[in-house]
mmCIF file of the N, C-alpha and C atoms, coordinates in Angstrom:
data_MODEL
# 
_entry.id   MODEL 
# 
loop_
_atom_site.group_PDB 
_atom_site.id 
_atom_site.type_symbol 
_atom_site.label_atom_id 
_atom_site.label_alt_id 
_atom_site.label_comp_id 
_atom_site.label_asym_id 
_atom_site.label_entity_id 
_atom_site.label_seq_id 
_atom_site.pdbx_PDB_ins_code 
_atom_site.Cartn_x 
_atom_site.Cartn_y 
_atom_site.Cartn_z 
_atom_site.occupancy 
_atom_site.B_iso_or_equiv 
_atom_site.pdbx_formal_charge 
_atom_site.auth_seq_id 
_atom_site.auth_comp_id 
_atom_site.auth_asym_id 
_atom_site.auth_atom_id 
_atom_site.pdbx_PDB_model_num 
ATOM 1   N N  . UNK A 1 1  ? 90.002  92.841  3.437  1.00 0.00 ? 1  UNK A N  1 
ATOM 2   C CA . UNK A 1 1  ? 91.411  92.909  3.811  1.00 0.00 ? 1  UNK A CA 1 
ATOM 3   C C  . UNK A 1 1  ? 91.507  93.155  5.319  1.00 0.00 ? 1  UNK A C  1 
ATOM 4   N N  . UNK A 1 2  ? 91.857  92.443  6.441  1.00 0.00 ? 2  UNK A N  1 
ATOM 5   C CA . UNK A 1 2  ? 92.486  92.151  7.539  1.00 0.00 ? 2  UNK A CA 1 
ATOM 6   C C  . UNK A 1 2  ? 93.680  93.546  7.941  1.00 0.00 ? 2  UNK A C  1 
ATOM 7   N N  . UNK A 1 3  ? 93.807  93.424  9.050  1.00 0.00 ? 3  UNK A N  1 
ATOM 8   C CA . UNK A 1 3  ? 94.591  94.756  9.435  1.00 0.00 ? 3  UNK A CA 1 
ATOM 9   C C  . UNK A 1 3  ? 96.071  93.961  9.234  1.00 0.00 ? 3  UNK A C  1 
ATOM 10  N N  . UNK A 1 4  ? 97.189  95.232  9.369  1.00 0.00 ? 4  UNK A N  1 
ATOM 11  C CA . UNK A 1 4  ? 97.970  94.787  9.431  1.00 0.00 ? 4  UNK A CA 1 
ATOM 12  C C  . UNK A 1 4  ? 99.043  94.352  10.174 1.00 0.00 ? 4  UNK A C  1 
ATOM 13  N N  . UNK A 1 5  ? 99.901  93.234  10.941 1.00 0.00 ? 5  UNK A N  1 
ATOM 14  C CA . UNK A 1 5  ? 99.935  93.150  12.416 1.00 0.00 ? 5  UNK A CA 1 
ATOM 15  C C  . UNK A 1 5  ? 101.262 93.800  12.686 1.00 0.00 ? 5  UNK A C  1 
ATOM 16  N N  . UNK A 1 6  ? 101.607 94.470  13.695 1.00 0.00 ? 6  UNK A N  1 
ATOM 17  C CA . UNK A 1 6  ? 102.522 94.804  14.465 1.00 0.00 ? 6  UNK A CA 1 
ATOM 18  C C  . UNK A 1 6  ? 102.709 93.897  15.438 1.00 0.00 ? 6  UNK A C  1 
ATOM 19  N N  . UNK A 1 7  ? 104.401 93.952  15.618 1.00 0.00 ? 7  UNK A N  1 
ATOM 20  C CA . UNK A 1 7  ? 105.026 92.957  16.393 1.00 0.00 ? 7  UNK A CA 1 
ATOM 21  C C  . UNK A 1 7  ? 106.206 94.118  17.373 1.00 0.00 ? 7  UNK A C  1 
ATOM 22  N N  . UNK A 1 8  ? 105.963 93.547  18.646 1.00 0.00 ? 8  UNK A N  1 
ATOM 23  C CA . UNK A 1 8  ? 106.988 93.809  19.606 1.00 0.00 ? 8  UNK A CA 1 
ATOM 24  C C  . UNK A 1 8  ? 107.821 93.541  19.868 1.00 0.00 ? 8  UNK A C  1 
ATOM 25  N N  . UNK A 1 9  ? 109.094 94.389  20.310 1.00 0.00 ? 9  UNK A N  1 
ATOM 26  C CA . UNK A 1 9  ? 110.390 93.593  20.259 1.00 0.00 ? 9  UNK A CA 1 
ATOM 27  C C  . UNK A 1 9  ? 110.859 94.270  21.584 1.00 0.00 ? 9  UNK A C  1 
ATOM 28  N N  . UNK A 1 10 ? 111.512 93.478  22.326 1.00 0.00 ? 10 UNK A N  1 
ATOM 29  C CA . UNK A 1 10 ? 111.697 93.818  23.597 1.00 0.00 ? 10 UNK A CA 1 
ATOM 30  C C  . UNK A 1 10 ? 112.824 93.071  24.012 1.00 0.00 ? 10 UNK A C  1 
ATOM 31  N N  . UNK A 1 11 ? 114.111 93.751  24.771 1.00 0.00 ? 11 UNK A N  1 
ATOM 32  C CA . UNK A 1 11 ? 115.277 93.538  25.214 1.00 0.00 ? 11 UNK A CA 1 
ATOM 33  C C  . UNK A 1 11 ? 115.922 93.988  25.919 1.00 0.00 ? 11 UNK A C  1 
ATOM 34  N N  . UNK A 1 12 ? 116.792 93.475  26.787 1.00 0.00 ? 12 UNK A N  1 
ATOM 35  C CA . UNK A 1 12 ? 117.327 93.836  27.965 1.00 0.00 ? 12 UNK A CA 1 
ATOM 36  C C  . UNK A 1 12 ? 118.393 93.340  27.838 1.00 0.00 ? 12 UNK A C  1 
ATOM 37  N N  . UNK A 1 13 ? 119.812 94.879  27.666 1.00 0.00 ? 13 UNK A N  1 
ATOM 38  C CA . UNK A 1 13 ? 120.931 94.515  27.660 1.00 0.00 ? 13 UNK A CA 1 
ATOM 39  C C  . UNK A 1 13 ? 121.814 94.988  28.914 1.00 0.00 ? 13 UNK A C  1 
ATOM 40  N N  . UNK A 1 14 ? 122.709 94.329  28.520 1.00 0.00 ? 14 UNK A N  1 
ATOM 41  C CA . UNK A 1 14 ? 123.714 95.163  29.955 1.00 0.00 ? 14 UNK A CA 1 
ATOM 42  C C  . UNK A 1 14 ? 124.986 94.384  29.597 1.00 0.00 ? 14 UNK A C  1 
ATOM 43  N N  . UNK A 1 15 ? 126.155 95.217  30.069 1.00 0.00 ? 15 UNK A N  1 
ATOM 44  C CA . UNK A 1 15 ? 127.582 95.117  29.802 1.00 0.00 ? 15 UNK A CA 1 
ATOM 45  C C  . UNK A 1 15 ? 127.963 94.262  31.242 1.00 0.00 ? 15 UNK A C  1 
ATOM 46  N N  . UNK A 1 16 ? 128.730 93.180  30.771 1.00 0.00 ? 16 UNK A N  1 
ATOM 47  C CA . UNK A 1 16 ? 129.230 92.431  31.734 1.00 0.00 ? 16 UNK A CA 1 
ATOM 48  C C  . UNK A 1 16 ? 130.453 93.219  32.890 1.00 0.00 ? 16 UNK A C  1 
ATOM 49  N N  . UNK A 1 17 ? 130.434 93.451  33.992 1.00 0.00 ? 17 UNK A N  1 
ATOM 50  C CA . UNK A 1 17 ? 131.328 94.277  34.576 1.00 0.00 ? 17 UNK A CA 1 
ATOM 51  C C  . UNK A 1 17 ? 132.829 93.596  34.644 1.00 0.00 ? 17 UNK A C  1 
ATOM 52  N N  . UNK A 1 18 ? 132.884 92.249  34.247 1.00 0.00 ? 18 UNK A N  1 
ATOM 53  C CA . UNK A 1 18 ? 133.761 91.647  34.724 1.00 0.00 ? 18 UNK A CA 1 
ATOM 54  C C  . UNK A 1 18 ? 135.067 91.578  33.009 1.00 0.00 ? 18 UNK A C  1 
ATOM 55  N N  . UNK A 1 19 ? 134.414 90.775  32.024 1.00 0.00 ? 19 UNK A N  1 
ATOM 56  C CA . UNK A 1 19 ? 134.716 90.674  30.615 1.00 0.00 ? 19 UNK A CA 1 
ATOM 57  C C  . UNK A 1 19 ? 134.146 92.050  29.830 1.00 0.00 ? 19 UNK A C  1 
ATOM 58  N N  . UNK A 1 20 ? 133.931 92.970  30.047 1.00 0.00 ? 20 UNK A N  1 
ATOM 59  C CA . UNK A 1 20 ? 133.065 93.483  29.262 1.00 0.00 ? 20 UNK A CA 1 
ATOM 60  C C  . UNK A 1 20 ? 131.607 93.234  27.973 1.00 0.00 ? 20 UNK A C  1 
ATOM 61  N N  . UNK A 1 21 ? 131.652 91.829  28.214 1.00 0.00 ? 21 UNK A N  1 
ATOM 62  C CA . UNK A 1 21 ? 130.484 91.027  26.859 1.00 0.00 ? 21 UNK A CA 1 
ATOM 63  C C  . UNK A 1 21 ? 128.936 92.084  27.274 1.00 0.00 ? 21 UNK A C  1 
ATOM 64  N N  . UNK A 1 22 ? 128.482 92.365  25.919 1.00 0.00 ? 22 UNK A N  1 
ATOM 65  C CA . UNK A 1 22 ? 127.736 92.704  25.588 1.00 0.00 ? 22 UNK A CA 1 
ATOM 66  C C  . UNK A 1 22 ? 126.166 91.376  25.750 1.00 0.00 ? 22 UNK A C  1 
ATOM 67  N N  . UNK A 1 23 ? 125.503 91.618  26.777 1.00 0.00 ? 23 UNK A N  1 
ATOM 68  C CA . UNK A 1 23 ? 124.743 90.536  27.002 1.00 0.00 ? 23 UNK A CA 1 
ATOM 69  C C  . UNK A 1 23 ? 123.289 91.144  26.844 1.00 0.00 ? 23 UNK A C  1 
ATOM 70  N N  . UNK A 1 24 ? 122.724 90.211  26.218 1.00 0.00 ? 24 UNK A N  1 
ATOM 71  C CA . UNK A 1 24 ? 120.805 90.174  25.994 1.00 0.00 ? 24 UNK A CA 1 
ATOM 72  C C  . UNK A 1 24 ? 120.541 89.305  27.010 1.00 0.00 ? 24 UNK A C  1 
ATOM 73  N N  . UNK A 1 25 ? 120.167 89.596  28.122 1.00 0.00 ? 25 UNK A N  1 
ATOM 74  C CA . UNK A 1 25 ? 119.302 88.982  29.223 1.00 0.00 ? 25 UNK A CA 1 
ATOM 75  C C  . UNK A 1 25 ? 118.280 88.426  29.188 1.00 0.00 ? 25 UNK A C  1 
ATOM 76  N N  . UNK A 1 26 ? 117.625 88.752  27.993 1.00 0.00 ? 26 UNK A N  1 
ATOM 77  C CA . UNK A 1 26 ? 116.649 87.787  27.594 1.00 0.00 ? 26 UNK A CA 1 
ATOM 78  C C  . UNK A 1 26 ? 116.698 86.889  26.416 1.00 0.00 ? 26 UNK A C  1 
ATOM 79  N N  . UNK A 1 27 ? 118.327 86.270  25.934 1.00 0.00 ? 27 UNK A N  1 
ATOM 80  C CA . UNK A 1 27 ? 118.240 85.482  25.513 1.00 0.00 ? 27 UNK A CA 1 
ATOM 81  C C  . UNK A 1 27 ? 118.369 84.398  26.240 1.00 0.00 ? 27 UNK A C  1 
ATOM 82  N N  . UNK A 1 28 ? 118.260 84.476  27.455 1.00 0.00 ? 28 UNK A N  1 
ATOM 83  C CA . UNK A 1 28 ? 118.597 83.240  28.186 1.00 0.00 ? 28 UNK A CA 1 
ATOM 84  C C  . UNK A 1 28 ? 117.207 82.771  28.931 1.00 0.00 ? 28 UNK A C  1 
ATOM 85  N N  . UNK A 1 29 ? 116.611 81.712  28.644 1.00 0.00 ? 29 UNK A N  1 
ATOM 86  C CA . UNK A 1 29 ? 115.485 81.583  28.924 1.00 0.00 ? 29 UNK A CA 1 
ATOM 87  C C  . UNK A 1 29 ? 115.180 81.375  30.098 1.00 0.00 ? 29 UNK A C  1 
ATOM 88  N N  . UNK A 1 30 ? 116.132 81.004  31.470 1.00 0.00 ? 30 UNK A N  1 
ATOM 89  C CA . UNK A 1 30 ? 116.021 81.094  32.455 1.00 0.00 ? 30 UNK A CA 1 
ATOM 90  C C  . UNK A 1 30 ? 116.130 82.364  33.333 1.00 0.00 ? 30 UNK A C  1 
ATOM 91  N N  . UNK A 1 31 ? 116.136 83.220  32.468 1.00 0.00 ? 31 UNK A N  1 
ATOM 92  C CA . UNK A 1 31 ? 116.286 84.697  32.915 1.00 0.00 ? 31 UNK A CA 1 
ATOM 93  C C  . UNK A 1 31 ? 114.962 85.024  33.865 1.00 0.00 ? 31 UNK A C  1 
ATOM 94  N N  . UNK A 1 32 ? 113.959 84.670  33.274 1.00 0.00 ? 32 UNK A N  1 
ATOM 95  C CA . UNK A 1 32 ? 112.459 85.138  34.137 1.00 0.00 ? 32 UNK A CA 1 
ATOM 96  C C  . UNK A 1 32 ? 111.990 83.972  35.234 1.00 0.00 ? 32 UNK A C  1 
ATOM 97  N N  . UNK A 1 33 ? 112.803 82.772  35.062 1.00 0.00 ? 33 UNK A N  1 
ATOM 98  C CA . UNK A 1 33 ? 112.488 82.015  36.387 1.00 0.00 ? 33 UNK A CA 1 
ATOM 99  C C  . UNK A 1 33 ? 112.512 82.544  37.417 1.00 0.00 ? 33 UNK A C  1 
ATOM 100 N N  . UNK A 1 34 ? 111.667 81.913  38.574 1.00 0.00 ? 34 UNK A N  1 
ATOM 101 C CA . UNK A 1 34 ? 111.460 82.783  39.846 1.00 0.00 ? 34 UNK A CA 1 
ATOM 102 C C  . UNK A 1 34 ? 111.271 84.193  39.836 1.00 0.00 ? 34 UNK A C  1 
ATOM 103 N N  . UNK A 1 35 ? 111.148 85.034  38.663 1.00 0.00 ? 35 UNK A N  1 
ATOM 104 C CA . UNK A 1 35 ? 111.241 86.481  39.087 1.00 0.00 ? 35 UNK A CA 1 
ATOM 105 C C  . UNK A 1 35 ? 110.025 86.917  38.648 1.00 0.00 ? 35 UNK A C  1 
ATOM 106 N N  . UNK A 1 36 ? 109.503 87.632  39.564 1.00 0.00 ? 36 UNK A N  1 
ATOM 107 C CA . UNK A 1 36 ? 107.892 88.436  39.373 1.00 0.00 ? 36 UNK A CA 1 
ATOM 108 C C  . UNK A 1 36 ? 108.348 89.703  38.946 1.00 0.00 ? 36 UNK A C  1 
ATOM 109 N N  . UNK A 1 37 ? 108.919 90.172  37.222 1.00 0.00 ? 37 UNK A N  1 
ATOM 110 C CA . UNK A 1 37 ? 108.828 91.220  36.423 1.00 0.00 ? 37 UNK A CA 1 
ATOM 111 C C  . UNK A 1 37 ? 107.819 91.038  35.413 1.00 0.00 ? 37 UNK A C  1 
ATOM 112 N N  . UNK A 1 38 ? 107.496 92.343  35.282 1.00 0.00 ? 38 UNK A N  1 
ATOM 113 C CA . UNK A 1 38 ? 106.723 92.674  34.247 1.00 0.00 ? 38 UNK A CA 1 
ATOM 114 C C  . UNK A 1 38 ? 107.690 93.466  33.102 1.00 0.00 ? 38 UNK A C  1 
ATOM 115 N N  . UNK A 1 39 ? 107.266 93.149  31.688 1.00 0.00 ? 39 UNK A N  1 
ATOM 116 C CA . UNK A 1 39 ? 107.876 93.527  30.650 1.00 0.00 ? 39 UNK A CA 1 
ATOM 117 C C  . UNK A 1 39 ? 108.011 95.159  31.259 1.00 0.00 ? 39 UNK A C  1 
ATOM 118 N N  . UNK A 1 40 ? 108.964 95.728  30.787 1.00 0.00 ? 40 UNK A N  1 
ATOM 119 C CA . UNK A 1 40 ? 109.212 97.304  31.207 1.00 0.00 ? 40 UNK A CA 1 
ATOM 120 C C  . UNK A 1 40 ? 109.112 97.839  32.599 1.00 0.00 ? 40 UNK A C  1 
ATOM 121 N N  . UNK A 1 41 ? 108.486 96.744  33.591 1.00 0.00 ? 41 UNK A N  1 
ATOM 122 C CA . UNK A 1 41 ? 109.135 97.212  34.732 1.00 0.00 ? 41 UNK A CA 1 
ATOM 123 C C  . UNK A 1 41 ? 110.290 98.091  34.997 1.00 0.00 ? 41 UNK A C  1 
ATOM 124 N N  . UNK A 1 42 ? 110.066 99.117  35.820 1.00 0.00 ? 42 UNK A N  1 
ATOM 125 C CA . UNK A 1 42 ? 111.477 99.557  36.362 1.00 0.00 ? 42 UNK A CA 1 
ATOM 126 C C  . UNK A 1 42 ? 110.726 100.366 37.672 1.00 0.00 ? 42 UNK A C  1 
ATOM 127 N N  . UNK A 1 43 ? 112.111 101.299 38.540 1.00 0.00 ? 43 UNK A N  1 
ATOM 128 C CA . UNK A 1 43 ? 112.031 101.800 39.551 1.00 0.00 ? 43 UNK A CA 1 
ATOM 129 C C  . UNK A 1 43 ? 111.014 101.170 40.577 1.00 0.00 ? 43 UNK A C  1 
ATOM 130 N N  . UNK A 1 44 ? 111.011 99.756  40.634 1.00 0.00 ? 44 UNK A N  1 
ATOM 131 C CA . UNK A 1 44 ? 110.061 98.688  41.238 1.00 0.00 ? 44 UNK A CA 1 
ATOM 132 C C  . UNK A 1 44 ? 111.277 98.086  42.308 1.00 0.00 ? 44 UNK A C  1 
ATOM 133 N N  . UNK A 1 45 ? 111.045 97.632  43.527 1.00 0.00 ? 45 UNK A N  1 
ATOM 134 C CA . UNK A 1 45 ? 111.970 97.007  44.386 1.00 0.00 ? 45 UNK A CA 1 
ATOM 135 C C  . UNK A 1 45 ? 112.345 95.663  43.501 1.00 0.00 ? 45 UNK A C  1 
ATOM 136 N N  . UNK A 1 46 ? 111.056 95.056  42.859 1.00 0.00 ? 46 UNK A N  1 
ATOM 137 C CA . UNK A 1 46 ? 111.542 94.213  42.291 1.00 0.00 ? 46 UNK A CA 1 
ATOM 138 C C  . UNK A 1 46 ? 112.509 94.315  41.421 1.00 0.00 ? 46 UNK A C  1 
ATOM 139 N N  . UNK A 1 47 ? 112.269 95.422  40.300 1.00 0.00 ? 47 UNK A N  1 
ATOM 140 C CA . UNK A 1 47 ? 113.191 95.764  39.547 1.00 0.00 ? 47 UNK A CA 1 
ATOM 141 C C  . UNK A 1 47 ? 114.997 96.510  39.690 1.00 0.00 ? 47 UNK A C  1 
ATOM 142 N N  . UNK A 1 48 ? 114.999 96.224  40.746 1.00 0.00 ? 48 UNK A N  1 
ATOM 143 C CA . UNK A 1 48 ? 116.514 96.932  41.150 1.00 0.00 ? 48 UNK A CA 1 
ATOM 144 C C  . UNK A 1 48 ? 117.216 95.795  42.123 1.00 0.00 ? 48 UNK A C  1 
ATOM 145 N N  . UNK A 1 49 ? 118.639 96.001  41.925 1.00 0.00 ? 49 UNK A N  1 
ATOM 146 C CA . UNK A 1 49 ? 119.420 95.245  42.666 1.00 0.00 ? 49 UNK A CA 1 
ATOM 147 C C  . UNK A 1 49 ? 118.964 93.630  42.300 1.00 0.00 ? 49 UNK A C  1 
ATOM 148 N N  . UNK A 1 50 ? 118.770 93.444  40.934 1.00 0.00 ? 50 UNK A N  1 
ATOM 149 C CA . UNK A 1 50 ? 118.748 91.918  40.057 1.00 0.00 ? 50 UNK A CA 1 
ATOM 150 C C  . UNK A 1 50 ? 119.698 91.252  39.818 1.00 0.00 ? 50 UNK A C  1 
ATOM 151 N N  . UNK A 1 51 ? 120.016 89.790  40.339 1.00 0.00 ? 51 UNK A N  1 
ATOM 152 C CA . UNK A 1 51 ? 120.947 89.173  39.967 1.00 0.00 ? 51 UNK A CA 1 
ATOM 153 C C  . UNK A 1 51 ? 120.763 88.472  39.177 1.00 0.00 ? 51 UNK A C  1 
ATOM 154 N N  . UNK A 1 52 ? 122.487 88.891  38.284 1.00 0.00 ? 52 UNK A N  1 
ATOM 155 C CA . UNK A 1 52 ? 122.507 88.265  36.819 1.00 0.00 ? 52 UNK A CA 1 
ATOM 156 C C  . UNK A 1 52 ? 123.683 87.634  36.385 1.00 0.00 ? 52 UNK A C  1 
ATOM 157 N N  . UNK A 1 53 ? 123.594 86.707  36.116 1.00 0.00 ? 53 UNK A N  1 
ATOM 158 C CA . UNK A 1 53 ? 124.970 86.144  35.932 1.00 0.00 ? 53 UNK A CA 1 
ATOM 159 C C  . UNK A 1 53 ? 125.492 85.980  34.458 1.00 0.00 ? 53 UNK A C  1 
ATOM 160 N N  . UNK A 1 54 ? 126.931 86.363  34.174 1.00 0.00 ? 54 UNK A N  1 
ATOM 161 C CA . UNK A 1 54 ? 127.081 87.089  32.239 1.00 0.00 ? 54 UNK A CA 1 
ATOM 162 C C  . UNK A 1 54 ? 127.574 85.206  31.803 1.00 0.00 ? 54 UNK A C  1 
ATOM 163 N N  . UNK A 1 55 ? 126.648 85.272  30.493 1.00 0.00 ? 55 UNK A N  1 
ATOM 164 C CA . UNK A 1 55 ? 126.787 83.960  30.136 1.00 0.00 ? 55 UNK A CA 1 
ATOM 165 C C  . UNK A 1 55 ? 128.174 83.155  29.442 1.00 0.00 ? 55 UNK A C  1 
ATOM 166 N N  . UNK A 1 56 ? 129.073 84.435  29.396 1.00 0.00 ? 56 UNK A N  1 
ATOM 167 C CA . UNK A 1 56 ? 130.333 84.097  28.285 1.00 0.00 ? 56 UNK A CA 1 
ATOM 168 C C  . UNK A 1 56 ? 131.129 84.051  29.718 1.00 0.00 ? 56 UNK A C  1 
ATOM 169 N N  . UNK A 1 57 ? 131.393 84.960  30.786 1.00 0.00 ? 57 UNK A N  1 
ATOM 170 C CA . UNK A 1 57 ? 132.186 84.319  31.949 1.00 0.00 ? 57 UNK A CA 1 
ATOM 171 C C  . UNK A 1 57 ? 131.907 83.706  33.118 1.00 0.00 ? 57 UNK A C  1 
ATOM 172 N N  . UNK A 1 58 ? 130.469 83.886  33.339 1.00 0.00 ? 58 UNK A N  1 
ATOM 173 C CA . UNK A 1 58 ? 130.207 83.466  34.739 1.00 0.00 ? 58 UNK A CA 1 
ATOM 174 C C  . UNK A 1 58 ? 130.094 84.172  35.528 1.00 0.00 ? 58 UNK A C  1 
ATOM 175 N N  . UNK A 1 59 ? 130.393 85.635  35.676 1.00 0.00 ? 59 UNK A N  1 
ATOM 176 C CA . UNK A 1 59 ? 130.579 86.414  36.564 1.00 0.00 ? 59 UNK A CA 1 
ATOM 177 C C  . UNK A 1 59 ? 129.554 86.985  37.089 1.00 0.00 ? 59 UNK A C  1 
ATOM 178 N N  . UNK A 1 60 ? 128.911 86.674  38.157 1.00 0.00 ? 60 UNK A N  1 
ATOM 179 C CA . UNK A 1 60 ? 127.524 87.323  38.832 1.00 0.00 ? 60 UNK A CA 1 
ATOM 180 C C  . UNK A 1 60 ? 127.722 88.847  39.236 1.00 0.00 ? 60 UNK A C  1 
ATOM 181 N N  . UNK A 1 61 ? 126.808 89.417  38.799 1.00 0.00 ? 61 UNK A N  1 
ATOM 182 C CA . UNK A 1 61 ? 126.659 90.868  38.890 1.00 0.00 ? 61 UNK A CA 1 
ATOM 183 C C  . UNK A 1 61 ? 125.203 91.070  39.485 1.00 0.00 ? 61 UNK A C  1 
ATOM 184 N N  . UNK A 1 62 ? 124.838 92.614  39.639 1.00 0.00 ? 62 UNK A N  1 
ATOM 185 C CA . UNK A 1 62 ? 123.886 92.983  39.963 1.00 0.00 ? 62 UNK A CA 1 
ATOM 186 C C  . UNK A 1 62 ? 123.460 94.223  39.013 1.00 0.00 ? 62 UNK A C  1 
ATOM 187 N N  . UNK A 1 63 ? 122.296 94.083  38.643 1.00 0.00 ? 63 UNK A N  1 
ATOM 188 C CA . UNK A 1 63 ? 121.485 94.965  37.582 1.00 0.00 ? 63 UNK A CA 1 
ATOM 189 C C  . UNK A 1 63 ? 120.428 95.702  38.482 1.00 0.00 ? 63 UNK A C  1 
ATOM 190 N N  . UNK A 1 64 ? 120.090 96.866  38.089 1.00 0.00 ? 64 UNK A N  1 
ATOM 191 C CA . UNK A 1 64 ? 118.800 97.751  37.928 1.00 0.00 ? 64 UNK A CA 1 
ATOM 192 C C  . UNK A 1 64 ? 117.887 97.893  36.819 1.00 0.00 ? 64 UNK A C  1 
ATOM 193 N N  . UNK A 1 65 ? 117.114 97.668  36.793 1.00 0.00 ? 65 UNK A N  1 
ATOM 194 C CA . UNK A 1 65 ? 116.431 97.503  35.360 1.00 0.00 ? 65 UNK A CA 1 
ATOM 195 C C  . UNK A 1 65 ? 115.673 98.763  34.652 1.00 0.00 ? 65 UNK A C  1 
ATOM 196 N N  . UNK A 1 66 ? 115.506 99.110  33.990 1.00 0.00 ? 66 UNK A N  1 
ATOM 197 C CA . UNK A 1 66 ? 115.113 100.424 33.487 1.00 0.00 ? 66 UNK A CA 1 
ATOM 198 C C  . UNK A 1 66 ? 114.520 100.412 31.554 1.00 0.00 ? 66 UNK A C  1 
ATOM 199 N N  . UNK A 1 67 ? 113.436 101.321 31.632 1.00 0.00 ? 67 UNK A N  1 
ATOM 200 C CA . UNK A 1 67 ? 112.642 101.123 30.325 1.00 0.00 ? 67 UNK A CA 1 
ATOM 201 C C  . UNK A 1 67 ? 112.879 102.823 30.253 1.00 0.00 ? 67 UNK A C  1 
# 
């Protein structure tokens, strides 16, 4: 008998400032283009002051990222 596997689940939400929508940042698969993060990154230059744009209005914001 083989072990048994564990699976990771990993997500990054944030409230749209503009509509209020409740957004998963990583359902959008262009989310990690161009960007040198690592899963759980945070308090990283990279990781702060991220632009994100909310997919239900359009409205570009800026994120800090945090695990």
């Amino acid at each position: 008998m083989g072990n048994i596997a564990a699976s990771w689940t990993i997500e990054l939400h944030s409230d749209c400032p503009k509509c209020n929508a409740y957004v998963d940042l990583l359902e959008y698969p262009d989310f990690w283009d161009g960007r040198p993060l690592g899963v759980g990154e945070h308090d990283t230059d990279r990781s702060k002051d991220v632009d994100v744009v909310c997919p239900d209005c359009g409205h570009e914001f800026v994120v800090d990222l945090f695990y």
